[in-house]
mmCIF entry with sequence, helices, sheets and N, C-alpha, C, O atoms, coordinates in Angstrom:
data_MODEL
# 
_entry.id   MODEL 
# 
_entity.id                         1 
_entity.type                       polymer 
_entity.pdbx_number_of_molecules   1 
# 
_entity_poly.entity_id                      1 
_entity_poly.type                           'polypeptide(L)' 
_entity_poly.nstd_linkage                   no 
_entity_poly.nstd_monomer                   no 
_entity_poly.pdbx_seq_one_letter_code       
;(UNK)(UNK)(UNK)(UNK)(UNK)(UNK)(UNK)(UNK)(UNK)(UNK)(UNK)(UNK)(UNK)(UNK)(UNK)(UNK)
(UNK)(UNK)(UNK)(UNK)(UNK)(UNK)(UNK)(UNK)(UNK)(UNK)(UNK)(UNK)(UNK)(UNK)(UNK)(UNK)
(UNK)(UNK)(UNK)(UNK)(UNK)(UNK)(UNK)(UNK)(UNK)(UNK)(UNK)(UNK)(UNK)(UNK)(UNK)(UNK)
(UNK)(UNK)(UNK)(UNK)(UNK)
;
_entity_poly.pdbx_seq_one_letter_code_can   XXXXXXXXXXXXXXXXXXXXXXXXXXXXXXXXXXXXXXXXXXXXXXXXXXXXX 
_entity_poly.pdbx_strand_id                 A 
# 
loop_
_entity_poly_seq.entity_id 
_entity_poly_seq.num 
_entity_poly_seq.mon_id 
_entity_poly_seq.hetero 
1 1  UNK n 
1 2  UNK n 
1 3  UNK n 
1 4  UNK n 
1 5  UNK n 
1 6  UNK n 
1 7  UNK n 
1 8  UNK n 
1 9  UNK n 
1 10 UNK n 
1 11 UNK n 
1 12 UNK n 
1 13 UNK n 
1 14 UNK n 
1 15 UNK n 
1 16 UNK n 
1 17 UNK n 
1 18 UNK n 
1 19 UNK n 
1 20 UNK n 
1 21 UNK n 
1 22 UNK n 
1 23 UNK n 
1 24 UNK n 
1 25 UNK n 
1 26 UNK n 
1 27 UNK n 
1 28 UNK n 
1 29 UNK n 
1 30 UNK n 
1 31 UNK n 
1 32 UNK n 
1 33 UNK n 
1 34 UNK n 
1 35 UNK n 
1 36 UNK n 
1 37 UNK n 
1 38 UNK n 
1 39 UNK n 
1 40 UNK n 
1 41 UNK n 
1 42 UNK n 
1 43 UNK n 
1 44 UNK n 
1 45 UNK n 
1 46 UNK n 
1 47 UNK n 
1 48 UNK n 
1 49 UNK n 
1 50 UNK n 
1 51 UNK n 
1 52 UNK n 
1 53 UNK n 
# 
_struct_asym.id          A 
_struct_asym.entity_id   1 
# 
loop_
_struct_conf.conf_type_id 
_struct_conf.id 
_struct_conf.pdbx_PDB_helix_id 
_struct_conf.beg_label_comp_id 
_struct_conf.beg_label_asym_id 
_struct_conf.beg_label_seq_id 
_struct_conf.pdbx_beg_PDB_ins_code 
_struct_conf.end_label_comp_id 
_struct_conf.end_label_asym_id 
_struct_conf.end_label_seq_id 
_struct_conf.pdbx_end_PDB_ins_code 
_struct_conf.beg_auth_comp_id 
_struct_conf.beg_auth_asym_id 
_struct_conf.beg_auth_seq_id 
_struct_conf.end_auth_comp_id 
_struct_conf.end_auth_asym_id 
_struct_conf.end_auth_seq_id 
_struct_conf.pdbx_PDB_helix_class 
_struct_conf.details 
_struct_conf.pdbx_PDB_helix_length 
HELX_P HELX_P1 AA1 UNK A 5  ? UNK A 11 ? UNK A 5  UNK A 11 1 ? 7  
HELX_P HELX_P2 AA2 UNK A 23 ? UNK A 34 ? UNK A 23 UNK A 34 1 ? 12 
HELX_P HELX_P3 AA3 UNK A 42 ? UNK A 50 ? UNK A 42 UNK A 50 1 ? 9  
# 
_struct_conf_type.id          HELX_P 
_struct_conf_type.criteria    ? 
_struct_conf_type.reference   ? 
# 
loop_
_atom_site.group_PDB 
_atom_site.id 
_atom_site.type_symbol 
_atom_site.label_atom_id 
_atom_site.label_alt_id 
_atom_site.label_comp_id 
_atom_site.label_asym_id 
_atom_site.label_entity_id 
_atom_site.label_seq_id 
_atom_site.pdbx_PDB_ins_code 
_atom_site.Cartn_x 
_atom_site.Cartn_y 
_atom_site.Cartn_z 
_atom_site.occupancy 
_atom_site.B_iso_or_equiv 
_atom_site.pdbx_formal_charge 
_atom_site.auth_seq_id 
_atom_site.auth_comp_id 
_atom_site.auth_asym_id 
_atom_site.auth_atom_id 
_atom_site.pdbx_PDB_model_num 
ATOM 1   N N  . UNK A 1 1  ? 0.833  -1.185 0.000  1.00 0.00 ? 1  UNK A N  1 
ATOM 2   C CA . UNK A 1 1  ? 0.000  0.000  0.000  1.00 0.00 ? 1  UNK A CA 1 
ATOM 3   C C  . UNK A 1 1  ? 0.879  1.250  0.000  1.00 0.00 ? 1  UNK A C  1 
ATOM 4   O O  . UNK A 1 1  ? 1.639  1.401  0.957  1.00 0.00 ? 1  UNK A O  1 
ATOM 5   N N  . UNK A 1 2  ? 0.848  2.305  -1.128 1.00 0.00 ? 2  UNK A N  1 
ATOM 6   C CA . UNK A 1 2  ? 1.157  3.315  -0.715 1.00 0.00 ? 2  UNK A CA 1 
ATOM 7   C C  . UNK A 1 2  ? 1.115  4.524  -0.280 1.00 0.00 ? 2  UNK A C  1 
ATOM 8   O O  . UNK A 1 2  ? 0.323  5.293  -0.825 1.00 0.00 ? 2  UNK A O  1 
ATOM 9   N N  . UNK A 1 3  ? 1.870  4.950  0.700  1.00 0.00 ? 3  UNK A N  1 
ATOM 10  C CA . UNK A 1 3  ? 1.525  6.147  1.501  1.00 0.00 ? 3  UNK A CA 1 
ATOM 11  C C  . UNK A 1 3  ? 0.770  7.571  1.159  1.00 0.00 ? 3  UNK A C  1 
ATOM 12  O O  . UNK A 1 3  ? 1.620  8.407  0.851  1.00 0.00 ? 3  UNK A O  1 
ATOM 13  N N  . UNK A 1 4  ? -0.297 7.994  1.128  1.00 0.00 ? 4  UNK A N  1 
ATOM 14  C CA . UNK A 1 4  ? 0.060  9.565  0.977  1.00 0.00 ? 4  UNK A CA 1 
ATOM 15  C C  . UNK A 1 4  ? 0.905  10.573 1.430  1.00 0.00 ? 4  UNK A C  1 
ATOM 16  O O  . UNK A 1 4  ? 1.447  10.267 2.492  1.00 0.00 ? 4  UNK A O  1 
ATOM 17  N N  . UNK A 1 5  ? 1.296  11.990 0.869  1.00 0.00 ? 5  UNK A N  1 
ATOM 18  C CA . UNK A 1 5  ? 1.950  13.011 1.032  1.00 0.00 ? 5  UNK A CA 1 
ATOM 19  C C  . UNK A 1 5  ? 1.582  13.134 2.885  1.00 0.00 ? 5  UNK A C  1 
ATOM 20  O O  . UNK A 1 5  ? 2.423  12.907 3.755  1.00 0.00 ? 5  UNK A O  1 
ATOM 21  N N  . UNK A 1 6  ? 0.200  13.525 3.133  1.00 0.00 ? 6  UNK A N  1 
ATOM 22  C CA . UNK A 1 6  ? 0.403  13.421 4.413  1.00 0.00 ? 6  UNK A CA 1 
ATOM 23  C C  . UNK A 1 6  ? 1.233  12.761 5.258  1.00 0.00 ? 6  UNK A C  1 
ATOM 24  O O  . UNK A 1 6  ? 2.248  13.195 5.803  1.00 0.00 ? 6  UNK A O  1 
ATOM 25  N N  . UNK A 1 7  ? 0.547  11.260 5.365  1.00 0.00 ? 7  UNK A N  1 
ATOM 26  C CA . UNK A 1 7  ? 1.467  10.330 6.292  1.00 0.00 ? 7  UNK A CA 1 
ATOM 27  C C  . UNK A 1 7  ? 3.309  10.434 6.043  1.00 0.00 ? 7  UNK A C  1 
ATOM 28  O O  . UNK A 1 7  ? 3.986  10.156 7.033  1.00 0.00 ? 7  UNK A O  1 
ATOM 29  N N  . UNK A 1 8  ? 3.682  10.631 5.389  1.00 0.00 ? 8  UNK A N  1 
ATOM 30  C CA . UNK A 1 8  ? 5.006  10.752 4.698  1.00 0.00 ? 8  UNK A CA 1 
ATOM 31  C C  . UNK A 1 8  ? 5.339  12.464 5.989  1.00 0.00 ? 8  UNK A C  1 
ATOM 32  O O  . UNK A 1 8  ? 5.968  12.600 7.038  1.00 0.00 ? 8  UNK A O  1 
ATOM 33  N N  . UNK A 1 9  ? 4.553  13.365 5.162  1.00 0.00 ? 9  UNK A N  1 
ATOM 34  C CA . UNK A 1 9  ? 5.265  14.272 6.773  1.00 0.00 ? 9  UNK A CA 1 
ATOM 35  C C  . UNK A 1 9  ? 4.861  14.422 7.456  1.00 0.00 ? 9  UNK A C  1 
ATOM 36  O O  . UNK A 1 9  ? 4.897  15.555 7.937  1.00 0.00 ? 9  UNK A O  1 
ATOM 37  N N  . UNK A 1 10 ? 4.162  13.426 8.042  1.00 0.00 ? 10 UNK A N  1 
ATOM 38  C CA . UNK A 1 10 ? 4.031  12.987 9.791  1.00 0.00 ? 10 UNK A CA 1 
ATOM 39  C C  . UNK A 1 10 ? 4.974  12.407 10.273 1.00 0.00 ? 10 UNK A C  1 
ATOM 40  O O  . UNK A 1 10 ? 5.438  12.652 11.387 1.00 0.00 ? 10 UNK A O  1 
ATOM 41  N N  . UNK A 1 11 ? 5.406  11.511 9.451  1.00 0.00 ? 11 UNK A N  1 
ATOM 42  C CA . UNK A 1 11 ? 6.401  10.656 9.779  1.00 0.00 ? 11 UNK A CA 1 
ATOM 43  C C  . UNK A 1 11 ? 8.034  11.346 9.587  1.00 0.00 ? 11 UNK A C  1 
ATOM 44  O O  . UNK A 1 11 ? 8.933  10.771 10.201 1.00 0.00 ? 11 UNK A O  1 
ATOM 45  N N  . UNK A 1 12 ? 8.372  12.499 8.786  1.00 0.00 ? 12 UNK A N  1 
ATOM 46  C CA . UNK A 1 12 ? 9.494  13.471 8.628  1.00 0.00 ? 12 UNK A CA 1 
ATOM 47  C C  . UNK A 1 12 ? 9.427  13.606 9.712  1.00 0.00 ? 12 UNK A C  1 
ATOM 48  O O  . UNK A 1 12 ? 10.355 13.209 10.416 1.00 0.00 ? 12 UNK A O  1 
ATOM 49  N N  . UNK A 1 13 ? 8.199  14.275 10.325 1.00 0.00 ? 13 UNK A N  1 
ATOM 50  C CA . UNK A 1 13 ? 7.820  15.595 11.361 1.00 0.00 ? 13 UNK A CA 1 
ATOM 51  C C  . UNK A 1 13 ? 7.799  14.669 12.672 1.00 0.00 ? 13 UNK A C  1 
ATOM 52  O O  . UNK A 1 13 ? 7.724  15.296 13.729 1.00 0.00 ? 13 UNK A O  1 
ATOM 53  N N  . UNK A 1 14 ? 7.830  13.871 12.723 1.00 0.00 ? 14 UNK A N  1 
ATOM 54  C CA . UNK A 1 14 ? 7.565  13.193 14.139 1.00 0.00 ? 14 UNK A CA 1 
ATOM 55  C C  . UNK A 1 14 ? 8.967  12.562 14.914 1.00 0.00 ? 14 UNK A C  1 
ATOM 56  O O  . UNK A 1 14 ? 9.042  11.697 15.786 1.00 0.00 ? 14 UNK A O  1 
ATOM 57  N N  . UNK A 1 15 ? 9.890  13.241 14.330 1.00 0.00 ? 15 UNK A N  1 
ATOM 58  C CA . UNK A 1 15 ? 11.340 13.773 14.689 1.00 0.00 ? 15 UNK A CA 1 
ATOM 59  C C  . UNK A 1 15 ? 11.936 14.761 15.749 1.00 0.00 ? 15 UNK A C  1 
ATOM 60  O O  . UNK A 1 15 ? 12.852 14.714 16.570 1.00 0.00 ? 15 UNK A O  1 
ATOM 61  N N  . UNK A 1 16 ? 10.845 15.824 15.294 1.00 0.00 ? 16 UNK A N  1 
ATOM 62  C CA . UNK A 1 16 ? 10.456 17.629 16.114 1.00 0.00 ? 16 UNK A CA 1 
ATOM 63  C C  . UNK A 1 16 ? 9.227  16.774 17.053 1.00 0.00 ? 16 UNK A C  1 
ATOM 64  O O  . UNK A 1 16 ? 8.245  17.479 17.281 1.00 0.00 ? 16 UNK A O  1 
ATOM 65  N N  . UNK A 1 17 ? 9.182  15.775 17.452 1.00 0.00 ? 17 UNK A N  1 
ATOM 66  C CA . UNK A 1 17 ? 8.154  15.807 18.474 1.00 0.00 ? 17 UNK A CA 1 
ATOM 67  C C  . UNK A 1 17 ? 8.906  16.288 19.795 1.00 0.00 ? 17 UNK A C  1 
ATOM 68  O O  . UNK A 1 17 ? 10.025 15.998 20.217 1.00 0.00 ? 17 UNK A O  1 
ATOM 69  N N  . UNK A 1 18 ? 7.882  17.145 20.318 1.00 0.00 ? 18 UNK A N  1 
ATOM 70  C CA . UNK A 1 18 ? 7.668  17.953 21.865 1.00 0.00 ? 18 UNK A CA 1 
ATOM 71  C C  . UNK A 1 18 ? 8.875  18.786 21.813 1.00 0.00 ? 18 UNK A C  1 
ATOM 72  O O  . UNK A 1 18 ? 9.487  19.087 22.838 1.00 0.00 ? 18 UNK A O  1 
ATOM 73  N N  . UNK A 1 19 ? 9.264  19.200 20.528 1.00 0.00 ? 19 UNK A N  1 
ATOM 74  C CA . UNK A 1 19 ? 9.768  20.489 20.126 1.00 0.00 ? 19 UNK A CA 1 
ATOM 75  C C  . UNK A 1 19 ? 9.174  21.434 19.095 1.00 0.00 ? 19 UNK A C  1 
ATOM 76  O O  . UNK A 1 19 ? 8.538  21.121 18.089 1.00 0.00 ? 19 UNK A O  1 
ATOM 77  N N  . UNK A 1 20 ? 9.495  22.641 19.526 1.00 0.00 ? 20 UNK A N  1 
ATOM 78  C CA . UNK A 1 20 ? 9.507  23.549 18.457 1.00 0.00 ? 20 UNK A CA 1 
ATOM 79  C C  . UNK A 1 20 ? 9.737  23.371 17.211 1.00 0.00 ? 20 UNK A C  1 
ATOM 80  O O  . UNK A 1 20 ? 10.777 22.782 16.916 1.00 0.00 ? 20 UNK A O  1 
ATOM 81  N N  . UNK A 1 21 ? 9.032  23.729 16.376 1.00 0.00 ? 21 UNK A N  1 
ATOM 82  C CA . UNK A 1 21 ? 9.449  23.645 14.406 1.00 0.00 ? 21 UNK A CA 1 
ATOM 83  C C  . UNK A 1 21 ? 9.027  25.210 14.025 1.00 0.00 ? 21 UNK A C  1 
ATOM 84  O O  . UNK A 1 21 ? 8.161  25.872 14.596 1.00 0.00 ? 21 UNK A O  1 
ATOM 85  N N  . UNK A 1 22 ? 9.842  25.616 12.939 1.00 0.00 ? 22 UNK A N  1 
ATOM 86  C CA . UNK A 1 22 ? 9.360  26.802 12.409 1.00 0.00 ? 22 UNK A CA 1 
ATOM 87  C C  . UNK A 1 22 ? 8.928  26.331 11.199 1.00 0.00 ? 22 UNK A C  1 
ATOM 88  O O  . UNK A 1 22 ? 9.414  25.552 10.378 1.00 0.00 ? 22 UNK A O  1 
ATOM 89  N N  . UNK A 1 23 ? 7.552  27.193 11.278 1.00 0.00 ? 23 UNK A N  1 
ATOM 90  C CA . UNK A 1 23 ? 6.680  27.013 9.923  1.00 0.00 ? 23 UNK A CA 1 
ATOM 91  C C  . UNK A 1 23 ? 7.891  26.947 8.389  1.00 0.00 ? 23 UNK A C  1 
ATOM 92  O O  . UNK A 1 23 ? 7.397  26.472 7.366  1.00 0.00 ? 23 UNK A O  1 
ATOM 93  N N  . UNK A 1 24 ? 9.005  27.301 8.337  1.00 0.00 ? 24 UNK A N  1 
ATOM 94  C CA . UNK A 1 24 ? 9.838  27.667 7.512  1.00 0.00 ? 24 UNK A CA 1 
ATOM 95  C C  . UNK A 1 24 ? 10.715 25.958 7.294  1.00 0.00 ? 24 UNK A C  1 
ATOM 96  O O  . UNK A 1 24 ? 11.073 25.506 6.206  1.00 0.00 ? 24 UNK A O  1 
ATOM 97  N N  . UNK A 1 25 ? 10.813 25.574 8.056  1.00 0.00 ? 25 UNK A N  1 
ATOM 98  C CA . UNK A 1 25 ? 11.058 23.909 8.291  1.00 0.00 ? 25 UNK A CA 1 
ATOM 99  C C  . UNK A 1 25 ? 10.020 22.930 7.547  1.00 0.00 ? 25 UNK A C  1 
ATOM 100 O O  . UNK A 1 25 ? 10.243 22.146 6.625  1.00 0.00 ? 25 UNK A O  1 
ATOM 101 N N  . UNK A 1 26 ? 8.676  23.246 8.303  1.00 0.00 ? 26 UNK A N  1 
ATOM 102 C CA . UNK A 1 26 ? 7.747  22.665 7.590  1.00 0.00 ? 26 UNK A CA 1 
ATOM 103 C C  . UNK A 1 26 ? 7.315  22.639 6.358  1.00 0.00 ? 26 UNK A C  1 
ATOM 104 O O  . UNK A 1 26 ? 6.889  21.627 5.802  1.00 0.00 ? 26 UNK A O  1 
ATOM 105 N N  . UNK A 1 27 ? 7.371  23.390 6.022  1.00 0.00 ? 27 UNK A N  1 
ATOM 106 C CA . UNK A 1 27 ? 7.386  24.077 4.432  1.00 0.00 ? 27 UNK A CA 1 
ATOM 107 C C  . UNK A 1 27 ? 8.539  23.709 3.672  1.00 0.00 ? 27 UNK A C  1 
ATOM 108 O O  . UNK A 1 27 ? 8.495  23.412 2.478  1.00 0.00 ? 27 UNK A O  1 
ATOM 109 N N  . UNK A 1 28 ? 9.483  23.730 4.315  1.00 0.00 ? 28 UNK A N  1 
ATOM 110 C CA . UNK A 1 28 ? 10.700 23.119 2.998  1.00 0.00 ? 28 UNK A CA 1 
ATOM 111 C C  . UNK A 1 28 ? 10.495 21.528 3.051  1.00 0.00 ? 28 UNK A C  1 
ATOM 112 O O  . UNK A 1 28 ? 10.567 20.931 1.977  1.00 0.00 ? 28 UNK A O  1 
ATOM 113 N N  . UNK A 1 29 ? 10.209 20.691 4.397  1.00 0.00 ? 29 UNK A N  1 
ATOM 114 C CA . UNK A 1 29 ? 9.578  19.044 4.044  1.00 0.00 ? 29 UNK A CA 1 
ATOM 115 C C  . UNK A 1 29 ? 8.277  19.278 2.892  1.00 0.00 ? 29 UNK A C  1 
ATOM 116 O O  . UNK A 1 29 ? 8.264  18.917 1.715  1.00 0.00 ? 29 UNK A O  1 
ATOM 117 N N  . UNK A 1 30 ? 7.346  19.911 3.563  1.00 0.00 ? 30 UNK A N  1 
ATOM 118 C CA . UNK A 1 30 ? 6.716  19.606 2.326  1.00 0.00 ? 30 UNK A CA 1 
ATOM 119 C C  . UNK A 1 30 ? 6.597  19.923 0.766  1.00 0.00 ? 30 UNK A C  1 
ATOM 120 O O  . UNK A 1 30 ? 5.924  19.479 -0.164 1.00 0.00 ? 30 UNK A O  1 
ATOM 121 N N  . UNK A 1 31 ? 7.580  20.910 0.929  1.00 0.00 ? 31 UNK A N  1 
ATOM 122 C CA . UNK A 1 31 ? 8.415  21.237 -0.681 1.00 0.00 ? 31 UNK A CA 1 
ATOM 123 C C  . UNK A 1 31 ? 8.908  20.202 -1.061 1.00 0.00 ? 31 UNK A C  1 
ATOM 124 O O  . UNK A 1 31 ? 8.490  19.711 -2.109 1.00 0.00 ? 31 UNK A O  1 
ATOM 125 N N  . UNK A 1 32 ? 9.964  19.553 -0.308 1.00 0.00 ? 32 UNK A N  1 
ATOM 126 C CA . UNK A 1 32 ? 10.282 18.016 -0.728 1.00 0.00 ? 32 UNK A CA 1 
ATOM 127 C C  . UNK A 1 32 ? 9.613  16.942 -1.104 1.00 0.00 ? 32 UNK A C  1 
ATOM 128 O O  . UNK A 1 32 ? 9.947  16.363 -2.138 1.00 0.00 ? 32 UNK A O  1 
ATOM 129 N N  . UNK A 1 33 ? 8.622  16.520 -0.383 1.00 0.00 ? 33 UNK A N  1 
ATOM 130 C CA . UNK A 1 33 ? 7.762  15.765 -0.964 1.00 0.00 ? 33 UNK A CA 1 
ATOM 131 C C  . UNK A 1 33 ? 6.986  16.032 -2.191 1.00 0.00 ? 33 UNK A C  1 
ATOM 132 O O  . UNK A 1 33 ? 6.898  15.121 -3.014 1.00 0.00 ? 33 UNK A O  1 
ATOM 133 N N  . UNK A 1 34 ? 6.370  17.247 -2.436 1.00 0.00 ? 34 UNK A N  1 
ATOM 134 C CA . UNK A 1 34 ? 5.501  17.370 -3.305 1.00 0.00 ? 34 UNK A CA 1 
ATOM 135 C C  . UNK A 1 34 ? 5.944  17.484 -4.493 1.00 0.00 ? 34 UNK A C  1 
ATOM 136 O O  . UNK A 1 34 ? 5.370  16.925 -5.427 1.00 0.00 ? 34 UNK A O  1 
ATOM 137 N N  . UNK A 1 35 ? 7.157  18.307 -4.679 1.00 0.00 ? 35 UNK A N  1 
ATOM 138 C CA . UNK A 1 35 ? 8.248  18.570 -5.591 1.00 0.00 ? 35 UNK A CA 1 
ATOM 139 C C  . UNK A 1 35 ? 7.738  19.181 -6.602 1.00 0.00 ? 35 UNK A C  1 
ATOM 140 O O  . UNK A 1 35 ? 8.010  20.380 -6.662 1.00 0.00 ? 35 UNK A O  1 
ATOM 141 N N  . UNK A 1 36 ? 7.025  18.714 -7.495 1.00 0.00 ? 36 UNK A N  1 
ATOM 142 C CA . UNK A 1 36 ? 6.708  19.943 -8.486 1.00 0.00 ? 36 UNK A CA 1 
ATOM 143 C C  . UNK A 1 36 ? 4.952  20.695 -8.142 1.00 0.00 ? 36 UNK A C  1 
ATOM 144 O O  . UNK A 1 36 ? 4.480  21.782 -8.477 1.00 0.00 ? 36 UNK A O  1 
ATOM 145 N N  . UNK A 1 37 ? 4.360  19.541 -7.347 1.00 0.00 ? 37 UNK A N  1 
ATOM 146 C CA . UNK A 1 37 ? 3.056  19.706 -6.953 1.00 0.00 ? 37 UNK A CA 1 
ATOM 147 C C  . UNK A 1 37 ? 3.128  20.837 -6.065 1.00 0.00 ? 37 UNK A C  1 
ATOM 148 O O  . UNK A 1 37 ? 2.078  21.408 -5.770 1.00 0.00 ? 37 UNK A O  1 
ATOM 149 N N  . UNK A 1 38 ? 4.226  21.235 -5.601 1.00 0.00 ? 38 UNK A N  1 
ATOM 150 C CA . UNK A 1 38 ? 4.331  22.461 -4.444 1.00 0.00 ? 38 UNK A CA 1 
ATOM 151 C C  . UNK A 1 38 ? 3.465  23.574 -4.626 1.00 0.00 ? 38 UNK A C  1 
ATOM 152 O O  . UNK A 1 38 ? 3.747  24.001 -5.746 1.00 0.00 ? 38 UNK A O  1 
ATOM 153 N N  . UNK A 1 39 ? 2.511  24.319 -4.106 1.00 0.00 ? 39 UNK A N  1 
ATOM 154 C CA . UNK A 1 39 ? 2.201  25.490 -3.918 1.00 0.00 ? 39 UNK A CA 1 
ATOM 155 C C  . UNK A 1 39 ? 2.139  25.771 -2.426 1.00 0.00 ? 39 UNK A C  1 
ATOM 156 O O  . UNK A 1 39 ? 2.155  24.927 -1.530 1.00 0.00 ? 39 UNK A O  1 
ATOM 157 N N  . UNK A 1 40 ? 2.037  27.595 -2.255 1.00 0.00 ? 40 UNK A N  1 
ATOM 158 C CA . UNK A 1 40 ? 2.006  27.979 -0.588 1.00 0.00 ? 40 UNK A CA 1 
ATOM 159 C C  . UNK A 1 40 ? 0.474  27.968 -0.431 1.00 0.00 ? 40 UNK A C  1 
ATOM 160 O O  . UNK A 1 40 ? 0.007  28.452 0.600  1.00 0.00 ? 40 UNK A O  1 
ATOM 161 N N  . UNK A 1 41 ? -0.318 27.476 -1.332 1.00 0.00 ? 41 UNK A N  1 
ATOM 162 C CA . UNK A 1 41 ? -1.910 27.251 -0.824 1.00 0.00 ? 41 UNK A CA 1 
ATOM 163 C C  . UNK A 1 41 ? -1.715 25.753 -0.286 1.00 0.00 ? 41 UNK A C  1 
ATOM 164 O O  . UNK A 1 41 ? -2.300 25.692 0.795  1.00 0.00 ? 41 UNK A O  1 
ATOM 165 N N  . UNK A 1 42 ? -1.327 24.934 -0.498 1.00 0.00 ? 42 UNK A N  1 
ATOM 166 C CA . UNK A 1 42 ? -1.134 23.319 -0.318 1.00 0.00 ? 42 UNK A CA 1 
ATOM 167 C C  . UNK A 1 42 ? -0.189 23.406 0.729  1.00 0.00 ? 42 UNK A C  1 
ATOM 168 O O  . UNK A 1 42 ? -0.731 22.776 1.638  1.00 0.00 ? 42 UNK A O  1 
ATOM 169 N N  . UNK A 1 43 ? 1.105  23.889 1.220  1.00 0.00 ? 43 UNK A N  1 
ATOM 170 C CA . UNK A 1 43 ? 1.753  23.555 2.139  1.00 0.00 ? 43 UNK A CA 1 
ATOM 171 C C  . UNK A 1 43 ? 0.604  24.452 3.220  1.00 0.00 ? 43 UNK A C  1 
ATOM 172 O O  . UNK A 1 43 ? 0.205  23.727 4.132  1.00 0.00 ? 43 UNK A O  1 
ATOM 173 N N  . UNK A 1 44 ? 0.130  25.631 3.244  1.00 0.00 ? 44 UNK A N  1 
ATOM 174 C CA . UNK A 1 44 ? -0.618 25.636 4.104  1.00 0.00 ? 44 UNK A CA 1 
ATOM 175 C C  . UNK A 1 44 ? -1.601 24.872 4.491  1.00 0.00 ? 44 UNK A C  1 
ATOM 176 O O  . UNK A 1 44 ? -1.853 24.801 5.694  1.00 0.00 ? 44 UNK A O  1 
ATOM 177 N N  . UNK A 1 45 ? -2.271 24.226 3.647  1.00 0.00 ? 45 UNK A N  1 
ATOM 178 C CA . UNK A 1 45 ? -3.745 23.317 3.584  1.00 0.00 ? 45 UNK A CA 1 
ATOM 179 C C  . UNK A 1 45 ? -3.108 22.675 4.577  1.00 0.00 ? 45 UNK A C  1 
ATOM 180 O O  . UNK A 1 45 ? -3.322 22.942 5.760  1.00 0.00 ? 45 UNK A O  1 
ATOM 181 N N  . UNK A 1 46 ? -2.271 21.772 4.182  1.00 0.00 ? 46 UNK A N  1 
ATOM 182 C CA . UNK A 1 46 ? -1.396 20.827 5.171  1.00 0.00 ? 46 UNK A CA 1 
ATOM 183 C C  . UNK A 1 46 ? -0.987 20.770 6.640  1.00 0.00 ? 46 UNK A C  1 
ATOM 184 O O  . UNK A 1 46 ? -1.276 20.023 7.574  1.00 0.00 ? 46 UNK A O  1 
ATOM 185 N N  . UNK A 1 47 ? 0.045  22.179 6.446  1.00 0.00 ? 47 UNK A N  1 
ATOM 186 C CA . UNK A 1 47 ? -0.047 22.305 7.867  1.00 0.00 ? 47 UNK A CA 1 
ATOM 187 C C  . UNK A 1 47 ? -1.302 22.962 8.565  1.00 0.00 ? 47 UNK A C  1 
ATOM 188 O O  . UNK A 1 47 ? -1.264 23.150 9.780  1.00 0.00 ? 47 UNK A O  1 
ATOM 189 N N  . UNK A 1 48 ? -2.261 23.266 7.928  1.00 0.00 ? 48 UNK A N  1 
ATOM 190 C CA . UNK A 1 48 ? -3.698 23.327 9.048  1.00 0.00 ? 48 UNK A CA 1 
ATOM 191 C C  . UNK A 1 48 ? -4.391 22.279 9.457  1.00 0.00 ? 48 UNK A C  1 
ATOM 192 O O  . UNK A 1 48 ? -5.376 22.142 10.182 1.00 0.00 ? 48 UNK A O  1 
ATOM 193 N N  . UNK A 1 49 ? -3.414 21.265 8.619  1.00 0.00 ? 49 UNK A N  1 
ATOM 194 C CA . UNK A 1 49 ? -4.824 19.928 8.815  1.00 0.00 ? 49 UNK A CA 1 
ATOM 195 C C  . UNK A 1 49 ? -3.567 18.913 9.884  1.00 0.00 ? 49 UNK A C  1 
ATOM 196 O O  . UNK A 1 49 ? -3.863 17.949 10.589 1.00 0.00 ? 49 UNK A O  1 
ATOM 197 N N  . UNK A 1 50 ? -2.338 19.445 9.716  1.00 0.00 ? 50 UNK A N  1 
ATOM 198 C CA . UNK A 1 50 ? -1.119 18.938 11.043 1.00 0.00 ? 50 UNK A CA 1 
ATOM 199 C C  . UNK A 1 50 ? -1.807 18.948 12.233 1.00 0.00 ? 50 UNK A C  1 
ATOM 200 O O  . UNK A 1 50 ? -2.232 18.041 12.949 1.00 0.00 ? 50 UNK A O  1 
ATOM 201 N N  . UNK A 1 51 ? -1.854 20.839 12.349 1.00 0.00 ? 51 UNK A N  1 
ATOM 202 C CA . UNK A 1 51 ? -2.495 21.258 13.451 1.00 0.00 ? 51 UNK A CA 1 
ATOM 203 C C  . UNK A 1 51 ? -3.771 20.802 13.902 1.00 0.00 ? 51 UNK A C  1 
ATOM 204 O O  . UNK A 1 51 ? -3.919 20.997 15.108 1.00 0.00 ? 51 UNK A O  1 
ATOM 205 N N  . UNK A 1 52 ? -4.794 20.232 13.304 1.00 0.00 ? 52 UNK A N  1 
ATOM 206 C CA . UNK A 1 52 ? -6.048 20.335 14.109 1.00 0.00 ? 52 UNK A CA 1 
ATOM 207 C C  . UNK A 1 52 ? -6.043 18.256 14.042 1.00 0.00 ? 52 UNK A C  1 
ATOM 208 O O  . UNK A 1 52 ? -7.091 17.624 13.916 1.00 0.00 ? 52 UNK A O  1 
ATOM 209 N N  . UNK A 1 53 ? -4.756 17.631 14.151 1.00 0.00 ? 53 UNK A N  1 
ATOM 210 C CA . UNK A 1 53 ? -5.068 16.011 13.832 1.00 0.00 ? 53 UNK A CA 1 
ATOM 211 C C  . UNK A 1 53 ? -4.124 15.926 15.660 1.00 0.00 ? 53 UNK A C  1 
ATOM 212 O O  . UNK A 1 53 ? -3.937 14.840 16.208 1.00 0.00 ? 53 UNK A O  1 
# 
């Protein structure tokens, strides 16, 4: 089975657990993953849906 983009940076991100991350961190993982799919409407979508899981 393969993963979605999500689970992929949960699993980056669950490195920075019960630390601090700057939104500027987060955003360059999910630049990485998405790679050409990147926009700053989508890395935000993302990290709003980090925040409220």
């Amino acid at each position: 089975m393969q993963k979605n983009n999500f689970d992929i940076v949960v699993k980056n991100l669950s490195k920075y657990k019960n630390k601090l991350i700057e939104i500027d961190k987060v955003k360059e993982i999910v630049k990485k993953i998405l790679d050409n799919e990147y926009s700053e409407n989508k890395a935000y979508k993302m990290i709003y849906h980090l925040k409220n899981k």
